[in-house]
N, C-alpha and C positions, 0 to 999 in steps of 0.2 A: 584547656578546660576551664570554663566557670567557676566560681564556688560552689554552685549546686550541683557539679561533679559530669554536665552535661557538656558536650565542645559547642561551639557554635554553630557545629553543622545540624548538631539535633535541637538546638533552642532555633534555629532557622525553620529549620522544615515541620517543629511542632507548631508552627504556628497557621491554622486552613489554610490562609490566602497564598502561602510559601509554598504549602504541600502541593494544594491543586497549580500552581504556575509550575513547577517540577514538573508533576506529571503531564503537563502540557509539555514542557521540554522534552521530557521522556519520551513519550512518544512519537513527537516532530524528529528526532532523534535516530529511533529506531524503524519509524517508516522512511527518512530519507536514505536511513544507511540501507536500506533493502534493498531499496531502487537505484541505487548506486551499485551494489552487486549485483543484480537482477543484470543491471543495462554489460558490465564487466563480464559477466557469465556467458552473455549472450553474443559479446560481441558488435554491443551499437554503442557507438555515438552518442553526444550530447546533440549535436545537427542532426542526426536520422530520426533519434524520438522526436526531437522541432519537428521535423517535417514531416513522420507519423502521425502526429497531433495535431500539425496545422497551427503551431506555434511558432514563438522566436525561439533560437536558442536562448538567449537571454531570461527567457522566459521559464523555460528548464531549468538554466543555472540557479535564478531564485527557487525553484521548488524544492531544487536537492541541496538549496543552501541553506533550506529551512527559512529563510526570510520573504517568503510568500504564503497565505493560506492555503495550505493543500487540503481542500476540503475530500469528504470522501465522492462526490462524485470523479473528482478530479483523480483522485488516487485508481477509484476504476476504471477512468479510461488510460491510464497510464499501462495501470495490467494488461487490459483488452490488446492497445497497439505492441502489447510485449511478450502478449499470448498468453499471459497469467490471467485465473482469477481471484480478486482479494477476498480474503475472509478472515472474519474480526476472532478475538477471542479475548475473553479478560478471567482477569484473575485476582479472589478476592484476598485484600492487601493485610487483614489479619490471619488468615486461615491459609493461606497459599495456595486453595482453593481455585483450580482453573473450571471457567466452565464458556464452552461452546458450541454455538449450532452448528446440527451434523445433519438433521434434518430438515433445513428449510428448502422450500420449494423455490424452485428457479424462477426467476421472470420470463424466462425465453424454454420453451417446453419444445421438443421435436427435435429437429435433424439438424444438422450443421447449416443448413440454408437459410436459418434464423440469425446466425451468425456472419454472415455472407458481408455485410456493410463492414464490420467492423476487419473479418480476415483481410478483407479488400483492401481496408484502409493501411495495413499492414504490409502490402503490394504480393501477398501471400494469393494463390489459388485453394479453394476449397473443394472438399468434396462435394459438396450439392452444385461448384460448376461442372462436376461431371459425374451426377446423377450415383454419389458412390454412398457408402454406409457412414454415419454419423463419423464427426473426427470424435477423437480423446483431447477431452484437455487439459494440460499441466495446472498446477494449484498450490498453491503457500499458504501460509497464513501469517496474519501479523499478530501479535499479542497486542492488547490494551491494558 
């Protein structure tokens, strides 16, 4: 503790630039550790997402070591080859106030054959290769 009674972990992170670099931690943090249970859950590999992706494993290892930009395109396609799909949600840091979309429209509207590239890529067969009723799809969410 300081003299002004605060520890250094609160005169650190009172200061913007400390907070927001945290928060950037924060959630490097807890989207790498998802996709690390996600991949655990499911029972793949660090070499089957590579080659889901069309990546190196190397290339993996930096994403879930955090020491790569996992931008969000990247994090959705990560979902897509893993059957997930992502979805944000934040939470306001005075109030504890969570708030997220529940409504937004999809980019890809209709039957599972819209979907077809990416089940594929997944070495998965779809319903729309045989003409059946939409699939269901699994869903998480990440906090921000």
């Amino acid at each position: 503790m300081s003299e002004r009674g605060h520890s250094g972990y609160d005169e650190f992170v009172g200061r913007s630039q400390n907070q927001r670099r945290l928060e950037q931690e924060s959630l490097i943090l807890e989207a790498t550790e998802l996709l690390s249970r996600l991949l655990e859950s499911e029972g793949i590999t660090r070499a089957e997402l590579a080659r889901r992706l069309g990546k190196s494993k190397a290339y993996i290892t930096q994403l879930l070591r955090g020491s790569s930009n996992l931008t969000l395109r990247t994090l959705a396609d990560l979902g897509c080859v893993l059957g997930y799909r992502m979805r944000l949600q934040a939470q306001n840091a005075s109030s504890g106030t969570w708030f997220a979309l529940t409504d937004v429209p999809r980019l890809y509207m209709g039957p599972a054959r819209n979907l077809v590239a990416c089940w594929r890529g997944r070495g998965l067969e779809t319903a729309a290769d045989h003409d059946q009723p939409e699939v269901s799809e699994p869903e998480f969410a990440i906090s921000a």
